[in-house]
TORPA-827394 format. One record per atom (N, C-alpha, C): residue in one letter; x, y, z. Coordinates in steps of 0.02 Angstrom, whole numbers, padded with zeros to 5 digits, always signed. Layout:
<recs>
AXYZ;...
</recs>
This chain:
<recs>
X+04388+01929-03181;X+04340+01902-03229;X+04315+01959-03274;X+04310+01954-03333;X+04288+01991-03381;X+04210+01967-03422;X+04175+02021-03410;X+04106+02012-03465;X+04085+02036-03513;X+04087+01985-03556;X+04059+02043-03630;X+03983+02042-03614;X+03959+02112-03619;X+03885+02139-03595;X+03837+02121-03670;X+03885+02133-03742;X+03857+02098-03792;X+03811+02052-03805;X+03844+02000-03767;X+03819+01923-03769;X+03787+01918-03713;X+03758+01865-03734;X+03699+01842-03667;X+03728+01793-03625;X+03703+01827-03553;X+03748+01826-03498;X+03705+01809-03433;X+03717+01761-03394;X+03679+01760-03332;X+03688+01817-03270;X+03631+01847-03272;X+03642+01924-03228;X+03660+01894-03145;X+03656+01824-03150;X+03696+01805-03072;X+03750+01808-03070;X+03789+01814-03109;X+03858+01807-03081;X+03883+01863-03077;X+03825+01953-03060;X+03850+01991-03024;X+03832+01987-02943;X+03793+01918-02945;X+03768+01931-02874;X+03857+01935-02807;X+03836+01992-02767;X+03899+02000-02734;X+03949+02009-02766;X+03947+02048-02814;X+04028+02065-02843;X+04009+02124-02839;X+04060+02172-02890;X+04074+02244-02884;X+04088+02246-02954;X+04047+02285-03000;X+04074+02305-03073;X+04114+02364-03098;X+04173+02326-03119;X+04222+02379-03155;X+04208+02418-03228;X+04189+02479-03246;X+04188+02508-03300;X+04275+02537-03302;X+04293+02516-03377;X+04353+02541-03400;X+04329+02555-03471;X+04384+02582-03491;X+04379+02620-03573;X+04449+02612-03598;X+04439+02576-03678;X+04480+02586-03708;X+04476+02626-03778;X+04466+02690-03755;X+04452+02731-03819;X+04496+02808-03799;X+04567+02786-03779;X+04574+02861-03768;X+04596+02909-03803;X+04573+02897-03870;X+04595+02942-03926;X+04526+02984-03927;X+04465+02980-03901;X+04409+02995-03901;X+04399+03071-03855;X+04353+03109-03890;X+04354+03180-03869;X+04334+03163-03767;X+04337+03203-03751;X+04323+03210-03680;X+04242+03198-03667;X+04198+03225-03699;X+04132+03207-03672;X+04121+03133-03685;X+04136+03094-03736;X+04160+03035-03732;X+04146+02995-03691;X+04183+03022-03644;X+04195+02985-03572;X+04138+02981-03516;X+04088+03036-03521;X+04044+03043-03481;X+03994+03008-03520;X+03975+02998-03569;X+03928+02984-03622;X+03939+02906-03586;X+03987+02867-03605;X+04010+02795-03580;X+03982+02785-03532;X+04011+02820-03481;X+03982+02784-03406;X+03883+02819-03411;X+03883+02851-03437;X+03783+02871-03423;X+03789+02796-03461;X+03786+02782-03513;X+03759+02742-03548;X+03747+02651-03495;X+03830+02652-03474;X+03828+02607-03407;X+03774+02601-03362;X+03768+02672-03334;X+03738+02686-03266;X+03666+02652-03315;X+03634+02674-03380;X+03578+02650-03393;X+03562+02573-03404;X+03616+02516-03420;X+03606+02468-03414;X+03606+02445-03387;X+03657+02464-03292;X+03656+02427-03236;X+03596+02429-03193;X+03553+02499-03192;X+03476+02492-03197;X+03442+02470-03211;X+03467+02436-03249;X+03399+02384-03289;X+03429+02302-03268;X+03486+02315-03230;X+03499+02237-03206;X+03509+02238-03131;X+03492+02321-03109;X+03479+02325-03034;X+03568+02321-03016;X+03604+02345-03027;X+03674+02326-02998;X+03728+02399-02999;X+03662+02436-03014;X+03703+02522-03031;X+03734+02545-02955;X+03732+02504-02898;X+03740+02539-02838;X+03840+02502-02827;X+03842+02466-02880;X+03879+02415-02843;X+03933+02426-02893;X+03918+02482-02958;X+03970+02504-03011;X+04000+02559-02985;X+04080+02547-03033;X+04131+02602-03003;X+04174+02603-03090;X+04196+02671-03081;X+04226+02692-03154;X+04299+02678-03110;X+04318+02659-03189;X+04410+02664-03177;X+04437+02669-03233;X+04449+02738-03250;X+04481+02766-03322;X+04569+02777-03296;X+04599+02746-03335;X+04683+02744-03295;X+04719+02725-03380;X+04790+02736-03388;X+04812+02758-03428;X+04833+02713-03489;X+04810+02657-03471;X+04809+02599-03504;X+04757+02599-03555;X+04782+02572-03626;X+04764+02551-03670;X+04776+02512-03749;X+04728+02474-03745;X+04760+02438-03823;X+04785+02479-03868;X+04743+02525-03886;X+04739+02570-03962;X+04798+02617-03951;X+04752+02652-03879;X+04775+02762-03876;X+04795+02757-03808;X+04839+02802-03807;X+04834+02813-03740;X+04793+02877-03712;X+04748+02854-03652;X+04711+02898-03617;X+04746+02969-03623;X+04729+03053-03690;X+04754+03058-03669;X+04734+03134-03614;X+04699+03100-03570;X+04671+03146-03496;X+04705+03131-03457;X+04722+03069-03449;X+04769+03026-03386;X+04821+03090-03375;X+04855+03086-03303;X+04895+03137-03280;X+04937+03086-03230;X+04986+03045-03217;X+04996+03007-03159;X+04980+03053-03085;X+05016+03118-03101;X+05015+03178-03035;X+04933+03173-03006;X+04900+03183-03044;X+04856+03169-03018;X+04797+03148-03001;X+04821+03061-03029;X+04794+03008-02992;X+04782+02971-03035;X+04771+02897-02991;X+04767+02831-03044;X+04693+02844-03081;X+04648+02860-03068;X+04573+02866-03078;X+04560+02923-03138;X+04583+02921-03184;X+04555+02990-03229;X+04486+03038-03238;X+04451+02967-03214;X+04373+03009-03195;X+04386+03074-03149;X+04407+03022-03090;X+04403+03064-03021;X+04434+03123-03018;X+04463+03147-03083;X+04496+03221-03109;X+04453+03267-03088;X+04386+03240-03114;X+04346+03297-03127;X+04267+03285-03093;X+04252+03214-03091;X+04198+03176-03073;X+04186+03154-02992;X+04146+03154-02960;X+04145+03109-02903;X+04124+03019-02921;X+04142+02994-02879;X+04135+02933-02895;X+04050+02917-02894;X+04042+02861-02946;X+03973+02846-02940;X+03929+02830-02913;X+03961+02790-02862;X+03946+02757-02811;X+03980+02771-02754;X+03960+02735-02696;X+03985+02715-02620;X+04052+02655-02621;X+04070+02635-02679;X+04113+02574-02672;X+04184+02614-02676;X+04228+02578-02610;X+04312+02590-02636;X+04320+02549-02668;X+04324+02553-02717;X+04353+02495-02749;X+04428+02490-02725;X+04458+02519-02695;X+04551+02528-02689;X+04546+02462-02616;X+04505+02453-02590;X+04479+02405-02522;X+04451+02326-02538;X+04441+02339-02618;X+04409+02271-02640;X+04451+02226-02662;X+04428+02164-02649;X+04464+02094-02643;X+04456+02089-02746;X+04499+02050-02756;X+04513+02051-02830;X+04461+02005-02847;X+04435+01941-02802;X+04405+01895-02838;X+04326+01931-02838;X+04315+01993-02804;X+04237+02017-02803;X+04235+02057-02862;X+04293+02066-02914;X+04273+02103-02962;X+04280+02088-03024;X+04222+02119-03039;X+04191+02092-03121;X+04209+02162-03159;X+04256+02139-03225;X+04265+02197-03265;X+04218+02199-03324;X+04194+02243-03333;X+04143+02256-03428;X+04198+02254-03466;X+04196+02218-03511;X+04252+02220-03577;X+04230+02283-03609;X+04279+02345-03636;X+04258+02396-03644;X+04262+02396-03706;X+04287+02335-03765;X+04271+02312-03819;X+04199+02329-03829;X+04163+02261-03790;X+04096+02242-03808;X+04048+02290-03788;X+04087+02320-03730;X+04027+02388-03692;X+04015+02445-03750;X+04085+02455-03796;X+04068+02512-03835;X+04017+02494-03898;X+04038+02425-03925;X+04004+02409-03992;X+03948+02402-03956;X+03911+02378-03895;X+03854+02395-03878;X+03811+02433-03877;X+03830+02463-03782;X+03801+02514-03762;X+03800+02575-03833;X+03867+02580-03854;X+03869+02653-03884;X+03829+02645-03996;X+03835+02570-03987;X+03819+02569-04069;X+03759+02537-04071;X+03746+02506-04030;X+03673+02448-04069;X+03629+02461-04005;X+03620+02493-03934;X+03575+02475-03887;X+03538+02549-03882;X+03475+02538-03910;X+03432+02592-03913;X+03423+02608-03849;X+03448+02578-03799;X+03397+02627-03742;X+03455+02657-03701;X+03501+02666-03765;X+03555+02702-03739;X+03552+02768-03740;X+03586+02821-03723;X+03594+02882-03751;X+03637+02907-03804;X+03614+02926-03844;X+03661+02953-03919;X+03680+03024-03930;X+03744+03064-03935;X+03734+03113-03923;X+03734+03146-04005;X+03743+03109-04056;X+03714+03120-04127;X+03695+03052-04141;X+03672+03054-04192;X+03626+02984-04254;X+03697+02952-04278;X+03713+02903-04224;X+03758+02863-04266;X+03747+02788-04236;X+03792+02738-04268;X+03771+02661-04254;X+03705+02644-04247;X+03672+02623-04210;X+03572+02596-04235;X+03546+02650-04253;X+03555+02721-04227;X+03532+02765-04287;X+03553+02794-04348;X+03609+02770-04370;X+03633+02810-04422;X+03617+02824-04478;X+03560+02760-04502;X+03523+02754-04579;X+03479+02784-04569;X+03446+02790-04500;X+03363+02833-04507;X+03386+02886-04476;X+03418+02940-04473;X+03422+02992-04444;X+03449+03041-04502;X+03426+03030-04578;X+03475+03078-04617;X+03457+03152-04611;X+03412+03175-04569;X+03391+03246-04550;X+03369+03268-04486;X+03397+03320-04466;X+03365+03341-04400;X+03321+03325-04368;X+03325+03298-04315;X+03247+03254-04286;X+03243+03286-04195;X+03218+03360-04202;X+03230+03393-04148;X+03197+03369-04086;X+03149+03290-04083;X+03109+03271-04045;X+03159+03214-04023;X+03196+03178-04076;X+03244+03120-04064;X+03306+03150-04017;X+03325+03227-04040;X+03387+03249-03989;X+03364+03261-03918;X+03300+03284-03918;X+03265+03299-03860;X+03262+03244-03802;X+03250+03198-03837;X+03224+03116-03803;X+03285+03096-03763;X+03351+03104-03802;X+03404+03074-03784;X+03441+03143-03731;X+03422+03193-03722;X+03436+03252-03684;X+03409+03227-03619;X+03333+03223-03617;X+03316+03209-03564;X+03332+03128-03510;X+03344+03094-03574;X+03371+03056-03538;X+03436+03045-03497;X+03480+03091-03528;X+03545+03077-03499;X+03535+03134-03447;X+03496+03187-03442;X+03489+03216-03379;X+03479+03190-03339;X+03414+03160-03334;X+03406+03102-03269;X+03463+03051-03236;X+03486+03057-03286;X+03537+02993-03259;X+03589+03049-03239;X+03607+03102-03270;X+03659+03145-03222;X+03630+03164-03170;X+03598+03197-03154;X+03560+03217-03104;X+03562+03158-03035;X+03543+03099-03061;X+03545+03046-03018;X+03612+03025-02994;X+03665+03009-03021;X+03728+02993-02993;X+03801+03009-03015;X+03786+03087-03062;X+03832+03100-03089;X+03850+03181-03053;X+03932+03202-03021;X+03910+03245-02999;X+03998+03280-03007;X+04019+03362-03018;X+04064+03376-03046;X+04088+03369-02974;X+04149+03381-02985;X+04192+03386-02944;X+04207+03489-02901;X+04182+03484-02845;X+04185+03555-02824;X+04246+03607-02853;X+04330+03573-02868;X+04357+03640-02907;X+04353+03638-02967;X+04318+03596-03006;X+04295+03618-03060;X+04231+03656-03060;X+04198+03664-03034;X+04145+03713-03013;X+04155+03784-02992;X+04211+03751-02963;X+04245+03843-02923;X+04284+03875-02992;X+04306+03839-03044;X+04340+03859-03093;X+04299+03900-03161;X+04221+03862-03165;X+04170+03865-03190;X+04148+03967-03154;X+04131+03940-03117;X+04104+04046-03082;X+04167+04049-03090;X+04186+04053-03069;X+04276+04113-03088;X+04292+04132-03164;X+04271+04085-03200;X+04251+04125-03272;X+04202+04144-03287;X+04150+04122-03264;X+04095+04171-03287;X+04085+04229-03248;X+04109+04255-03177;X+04115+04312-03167;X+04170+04365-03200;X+04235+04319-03217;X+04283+04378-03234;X+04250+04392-03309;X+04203+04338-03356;X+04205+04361-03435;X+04127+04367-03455;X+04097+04353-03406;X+04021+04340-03435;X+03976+04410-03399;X+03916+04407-03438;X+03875+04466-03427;X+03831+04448-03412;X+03766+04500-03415;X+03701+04461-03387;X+03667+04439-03452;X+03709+04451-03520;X+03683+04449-03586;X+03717+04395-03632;X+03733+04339-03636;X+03774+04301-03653;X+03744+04255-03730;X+03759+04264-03756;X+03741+04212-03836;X+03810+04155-03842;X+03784+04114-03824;X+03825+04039-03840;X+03838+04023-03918;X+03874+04001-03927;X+03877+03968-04007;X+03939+03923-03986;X+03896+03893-04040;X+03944+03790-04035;X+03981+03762-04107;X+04026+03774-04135;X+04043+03781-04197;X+04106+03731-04172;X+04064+03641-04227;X+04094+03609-04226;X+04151+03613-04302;X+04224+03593-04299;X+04268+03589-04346;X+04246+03532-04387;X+04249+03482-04355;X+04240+03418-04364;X+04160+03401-04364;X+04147+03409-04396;X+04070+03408-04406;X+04040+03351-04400;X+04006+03319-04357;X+03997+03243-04347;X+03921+03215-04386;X+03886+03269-04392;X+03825+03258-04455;X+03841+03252-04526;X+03928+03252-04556;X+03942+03238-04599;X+03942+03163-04603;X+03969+03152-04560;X+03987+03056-04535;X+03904+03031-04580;X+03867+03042-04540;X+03793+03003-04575;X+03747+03046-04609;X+03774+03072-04677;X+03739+03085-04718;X+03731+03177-04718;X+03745+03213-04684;X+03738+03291-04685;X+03781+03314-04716;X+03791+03365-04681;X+03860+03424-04723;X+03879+03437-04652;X+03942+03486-04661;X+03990+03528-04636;X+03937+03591-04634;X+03944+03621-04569;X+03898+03686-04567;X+03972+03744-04562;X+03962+03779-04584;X+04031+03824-04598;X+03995+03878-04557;X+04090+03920-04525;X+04064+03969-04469;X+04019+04034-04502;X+04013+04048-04563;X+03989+04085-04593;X+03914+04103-04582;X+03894+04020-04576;X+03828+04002-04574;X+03806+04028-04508;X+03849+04029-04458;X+03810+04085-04421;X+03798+04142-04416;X+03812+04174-04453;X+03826+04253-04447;X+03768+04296-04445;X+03713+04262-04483;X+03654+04280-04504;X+03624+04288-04425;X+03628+04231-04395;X+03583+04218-04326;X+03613+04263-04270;X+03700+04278-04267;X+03687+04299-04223;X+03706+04378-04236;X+03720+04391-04296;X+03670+04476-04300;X+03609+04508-04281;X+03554+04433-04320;X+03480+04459-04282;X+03485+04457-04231;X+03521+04413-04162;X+03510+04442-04103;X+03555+04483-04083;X+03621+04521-04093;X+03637+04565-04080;X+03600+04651-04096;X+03572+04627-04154;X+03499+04688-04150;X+03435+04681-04125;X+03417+04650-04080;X+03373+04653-04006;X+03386+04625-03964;X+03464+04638-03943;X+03493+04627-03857;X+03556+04687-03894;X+03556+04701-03819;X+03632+04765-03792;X+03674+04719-03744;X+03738+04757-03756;X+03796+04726-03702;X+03780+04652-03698;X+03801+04628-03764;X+03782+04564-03778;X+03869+04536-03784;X+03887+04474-03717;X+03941+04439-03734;X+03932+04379-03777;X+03976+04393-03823;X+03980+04314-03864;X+04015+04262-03847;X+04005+04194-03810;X+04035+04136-03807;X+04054+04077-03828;X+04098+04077-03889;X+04089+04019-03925;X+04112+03950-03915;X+04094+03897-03905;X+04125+03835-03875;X+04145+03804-03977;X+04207+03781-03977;X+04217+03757-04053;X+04300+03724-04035;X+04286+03671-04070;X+04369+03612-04068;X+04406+03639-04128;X+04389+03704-04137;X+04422+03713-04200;X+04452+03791-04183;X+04533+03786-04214;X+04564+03863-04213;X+04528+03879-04268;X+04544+03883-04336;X+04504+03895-04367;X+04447+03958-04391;X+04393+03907-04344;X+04330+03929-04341;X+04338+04015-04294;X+04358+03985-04235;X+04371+04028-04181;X+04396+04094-04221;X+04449+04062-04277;X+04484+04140-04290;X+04456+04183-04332;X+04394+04142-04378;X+04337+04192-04421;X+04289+04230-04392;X+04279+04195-04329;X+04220+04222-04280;X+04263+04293-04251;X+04337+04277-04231;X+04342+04349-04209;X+04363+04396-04253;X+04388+04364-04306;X+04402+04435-04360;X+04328+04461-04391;X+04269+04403-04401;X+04205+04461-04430;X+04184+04507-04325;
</recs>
Protein backbone atom coordinates (compact mmCIF):
# COMPACT_ATOMS: atom_id res chain seq x y z
CA UNK A 1 0.00 0.00 0.00
CA UNK A 2 1.20 3.34 -0.85
CA UNK A 3 0.47 6.91 0.87
CA UNK A 4 0.56 10.16 -0.44
CA UNK A 5 1.45 12.15 2.96
CA UNK A 6 0.26 15.31 0.71
CA UNK A 7 -3.28 14.60 0.94
CA UNK A 8 -5.37 14.12 3.74
CA UNK A 9 -5.19 10.87 5.13
CA UNK A 10 -6.63 8.86 8.05
CA UNK A 11 -3.57 8.46 10.52
CA UNK A 12 -5.34 4.88 11.28
CA UNK A 13 -4.38 3.08 8.74
CA UNK A 14 -0.83 3.15 10.26
CA UNK A 15 -2.27 1.57 13.20
CA UNK A 16 -0.01 -1.83 13.30
CA UNK A 17 1.83 -1.42 10.20
CA UNK A 18 5.45 -0.52 9.62
CA UNK A 19 6.38 2.66 7.42
CA UNK A 20 8.54 2.47 4.44
CA UNK A 21 10.63 5.71 3.54
CA UNK A 22 12.07 5.39 -0.08
CA UNK A 23 13.51 8.10 -2.40
CA UNK A 24 13.26 8.79 -5.77
CA UNK A 25 15.72 11.50 -6.24
CA UNK A 26 18.97 9.86 -6.95
CA UNK A 27 20.44 12.39 -9.00
CA UNK A 28 20.44 14.49 -5.71
CA UNK A 29 23.69 15.51 -3.81
CA UNK A 30 24.34 13.13 -0.83
CA UNK A 31 23.20 15.28 2.13
CA UNK A 32 20.00 15.09 0.32
CA UNK A 33 19.43 11.98 1.67
CA UNK A 34 19.81 12.67 5.29
CA UNK A 35 17.83 15.94 5.01
CA UNK A 36 14.73 13.45 3.64
CA UNK A 37 14.58 11.06 6.26
CA UNK A 38 15.11 14.13 9.32
CA UNK A 39 12.34 15.72 7.62
CA UNK A 40 10.32 12.12 7.89
CA UNK A 41 11.50 11.41 11.34
CA UNK A 42 9.74 15.12 11.97
CA UNK A 43 6.39 14.25 10.63
CA UNK A 44 6.12 10.74 12.01
CA UNK A 45 6.38 12.61 15.44
CA UNK A 46 3.76 14.45 15.02
CA UNK A 47 1.64 11.30 14.06
CA UNK A 48 3.43 9.32 16.88
CA UNK A 49 4.59 6.42 14.42
CA UNK A 50 8.48 7.48 14.29
CA UNK A 51 9.25 4.15 16.27
CA UNK A 52 7.67 1.99 13.67
CA UNK A 53 9.68 3.87 10.49
CA UNK A 54 12.49 2.27 8.55
CA UNK A 55 14.55 3.85 5.51
CA UNK A 56 15.04 1.86 2.36
CA UNK A 57 17.21 3.70 -0.20
CA UNK A 58 17.96 0.76 -2.95
CA UNK A 59 18.81 1.31 -6.51
CA UNK A 60 15.65 1.78 -8.02
CA UNK A 61 14.26 4.63 -9.64
CA UNK A 62 11.88 6.51 -11.95
CA UNK A 63 14.10 9.50 -12.94
CA UNK A 64 18.09 8.63 -11.68
CA UNK A 65 19.58 6.08 -10.65
CA UNK A 66 20.66 6.06 -6.93
CA UNK A 67 23.90 7.09 -7.66
CA UNK A 68 25.33 5.84 -3.89
CA UNK A 69 23.75 2.41 -4.37
CA UNK A 70 26.71 -0.21 -4.50
CA UNK A 71 24.96 -3.87 -4.92
CA UNK A 72 28.50 -5.20 -3.00
CA UNK A 73 27.45 -3.61 -0.44
CA UNK A 74 24.05 -3.99 0.25
CA UNK A 75 20.43 -3.69 -0.66
CA UNK A 76 19.95 -0.67 1.92
CA UNK A 77 22.03 2.42 0.70
CA UNK A 78 21.40 4.19 3.93
CA UNK A 79 22.84 1.41 5.91
CA UNK A 80 26.26 2.36 3.96
CA UNK A 81 26.84 4.79 6.22
CA UNK A 82 23.75 5.18 8.71
CA UNK A 83 22.38 2.91 11.44
CA UNK A 84 18.98 2.09 11.05
CA UNK A 85 16.33 4.34 12.58
CA UNK A 86 14.64 2.27 14.31
CA UNK A 87 14.29 -1.32 16.03
CA UNK A 88 12.27 -2.71 12.95
CA UNK A 89 13.76 -5.57 10.49
CA UNK A 90 12.03 -4.79 8.09
CA UNK A 91 13.86 -7.91 6.02
CA UNK A 92 11.31 -10.19 8.79
CA UNK A 93 8.20 -8.15 7.85
CA UNK A 94 5.12 -9.59 6.34
CA UNK A 95 4.33 -7.51 3.08
CA UNK A 96 0.74 -6.81 4.01
CA UNK A 97 2.16 -4.76 7.41
CA UNK A 98 3.80 -2.37 5.15
CA UNK A 99 2.92 1.01 4.29
CA UNK A 100 5.16 2.80 1.71
CA UNK A 101 5.39 7.04 1.66
CA UNK A 102 5.12 7.84 -2.01
CA UNK A 103 8.44 9.61 -2.30
CA UNK A 104 6.68 11.74 -5.06
CA UNK A 105 4.36 13.35 -2.54
CA UNK A 106 6.90 13.07 0.50
CA UNK A 107 9.33 15.35 -1.50
CA UNK A 108 6.80 18.05 -2.94
CA UNK A 109 5.83 18.03 0.72
CA UNK A 110 7.93 17.44 3.41
CA UNK A 111 10.83 19.14 1.35
CA UNK A 112 8.70 22.19 -0.57
CA UNK A 113 5.56 23.38 1.17
CA UNK A 114 5.75 21.90 5.06
CA UNK A 115 7.12 24.56 7.28
CA UNK A 116 7.83 22.53 10.13
CA UNK A 117 10.16 20.92 8.07
CA UNK A 118 13.82 21.46 7.98
CA UNK A 119 15.34 23.56 5.08
CA UNK A 120 18.81 23.49 4.51
CA UNK A 121 18.57 26.88 2.23
CA UNK A 122 15.30 29.25 1.43
CA UNK A 123 13.72 27.28 -1.14
CA UNK A 124 9.94 26.00 -1.90
CA UNK A 125 7.60 27.83 1.08
CA UNK A 126 10.53 29.88 1.62
CA UNK A 127 11.81 30.93 -1.46
CA UNK A 128 9.90 34.41 -2.02
CA UNK A 129 10.59 35.59 1.57
CA UNK A 130 14.05 34.66 2.07
CA UNK A 131 15.76 37.06 -0.63
CA UNK A 132 18.59 37.82 2.09
CA UNK A 133 20.44 36.26 4.74
CA UNK A 134 18.26 35.55 7.66
CA UNK A 135 21.00 34.27 10.17
CA UNK A 136 18.11 33.58 12.86
CA UNK A 137 15.96 31.56 10.05
CA UNK A 138 19.34 29.29 9.33
CA UNK A 139 19.78 29.02 12.99
CA UNK A 140 16.10 27.79 13.69
CA UNK A 141 16.36 25.15 11.09
CA UNK A 142 20.08 24.05 12.52
CA UNK A 143 18.72 23.45 15.69
CA UNK A 144 16.13 21.67 14.66
CA UNK A 145 17.58 19.09 12.64
CA UNK A 146 20.07 18.57 15.52
CA UNK A 147 17.56 17.37 17.76
CA UNK A 148 16.23 15.12 15.53
CA UNK A 149 19.89 13.80 14.72
CA UNK A 150 20.85 13.51 17.98
CA UNK A 151 17.60 11.59 18.69
CA UNK A 152 17.67 8.78 16.09
CA UNK A 153 20.18 9.48 13.69
CA UNK A 154 23.51 7.82 14.20
CA UNK A 155 26.84 7.31 11.77
CA UNK A 156 27.90 4.25 11.19
CA UNK A 157 31.25 3.29 13.45
CA UNK A 158 33.73 2.87 10.13
CA UNK A 159 32.77 5.85 9.01
CA UNK A 160 33.79 7.38 12.20
CA UNK A 161 36.96 5.39 12.32
CA UNK A 162 37.61 6.94 8.78
CA UNK A 163 36.61 10.49 10.11
CA UNK A 164 39.85 10.46 13.12
CA UNK A 165 42.09 8.79 10.73
CA UNK A 166 41.96 11.96 8.78
CA UNK A 167 41.92 14.28 11.09
CA UNK A 168 44.89 12.87 12.82
CA UNK A 169 47.01 12.17 9.71
CA UNK A 170 45.99 16.11 8.22
CA UNK A 171 44.54 18.23 10.89
CA UNK A 172 46.13 20.43 13.62
CA UNK A 173 45.09 21.90 16.72
CA UNK A 174 44.50 25.10 14.40
CA UNK A 175 42.10 24.34 11.66
CA UNK A 176 39.97 27.13 9.47
CA UNK A 177 37.14 25.39 7.54
CA UNK A 178 35.86 27.00 4.38
CA UNK A 179 32.82 25.79 2.38
CA UNK A 180 32.99 27.05 -1.20
CA UNK A 181 29.96 26.08 -2.97
CA UNK A 182 30.41 25.73 -7.16
CA UNK A 183 26.96 25.55 -7.59
CA UNK A 184 25.75 28.20 -5.63
CA UNK A 185 22.25 27.41 -4.37
CA UNK A 186 21.42 31.20 -3.13
CA UNK A 187 21.53 31.90 -6.80
CA UNK A 188 18.37 29.54 -7.31
CA UNK A 189 16.22 32.24 -5.11
CA UNK A 190 17.27 35.46 -5.83
CA UNK A 191 21.26 35.91 -4.65
CA UNK A 192 24.46 35.64 -6.50
CA UNK A 193 27.28 33.23 -6.94
CA UNK A 194 29.88 34.00 -4.12
CA UNK A 195 33.24 33.52 -6.00
CA UNK A 196 36.35 31.81 -4.32
CA UNK A 197 38.01 35.14 -4.37
CA UNK A 198 35.52 36.42 -2.03
CA UNK A 199 37.20 34.67 0.49
CA UNK A 200 40.46 35.66 0.53
CA UNK A 201 39.92 38.71 2.46
CA UNK A 202 38.56 36.56 5.59
CA UNK A 203 40.83 34.10 5.64
CA UNK A 204 44.02 36.30 5.54
CA UNK A 205 42.65 38.24 8.54
CA UNK A 206 42.72 35.05 10.34
CA UNK A 207 45.82 33.74 9.18
CA UNK A 208 47.30 37.05 10.79
CA UNK A 209 46.08 36.19 14.39
CA UNK A 210 46.46 32.35 14.40
CA UNK A 211 49.98 30.32 13.65
CA UNK A 212 50.30 26.80 12.22
CA UNK A 213 47.01 27.38 10.88
CA UNK A 214 45.60 24.21 8.62
CA UNK A 215 43.26 25.16 5.91
CA UNK A 216 40.23 22.80 5.19
CA UNK A 217 38.15 23.42 2.45
CA UNK A 218 34.90 21.38 1.89
CA UNK A 219 33.72 22.64 -2.04
CA UNK A 220 31.79 20.38 -5.03
CA UNK A 221 33.86 22.22 -7.15
CA UNK A 222 37.52 21.41 -8.89
CA UNK A 223 37.58 24.63 -9.85
CA UNK A 224 37.27 26.48 -6.80
CA UNK A 225 39.61 23.99 -5.00
CA UNK A 226 42.25 24.82 -7.69
CA UNK A 227 42.25 28.84 -6.99
CA UNK A 228 42.32 28.23 -3.33
CA UNK A 229 45.55 26.25 -3.78
CA UNK A 230 47.33 28.24 -6.30
CA UNK A 231 46.62 31.79 -4.16
Amino acid sequence: MIVDISEKFDPNIFKDKYIKIVMDLGGAGFFVFPNYVINHLIWAEEYDVHDRLFVYFDENDDVFRNKYYDASAGENMWEYYFEPISNVNYNALPKDKIIQLSPESSYKYLHETCEKSVFVYPHGAYSWKRKQYDKKWYYRNRLKANEIINKYINVKPHILAKVDTFCREYFSDNVLGIHIRGTDKVSAVGGRIVIPEEYFRHIDDYLRENRNVIIFCATDSDVSLDIINKR
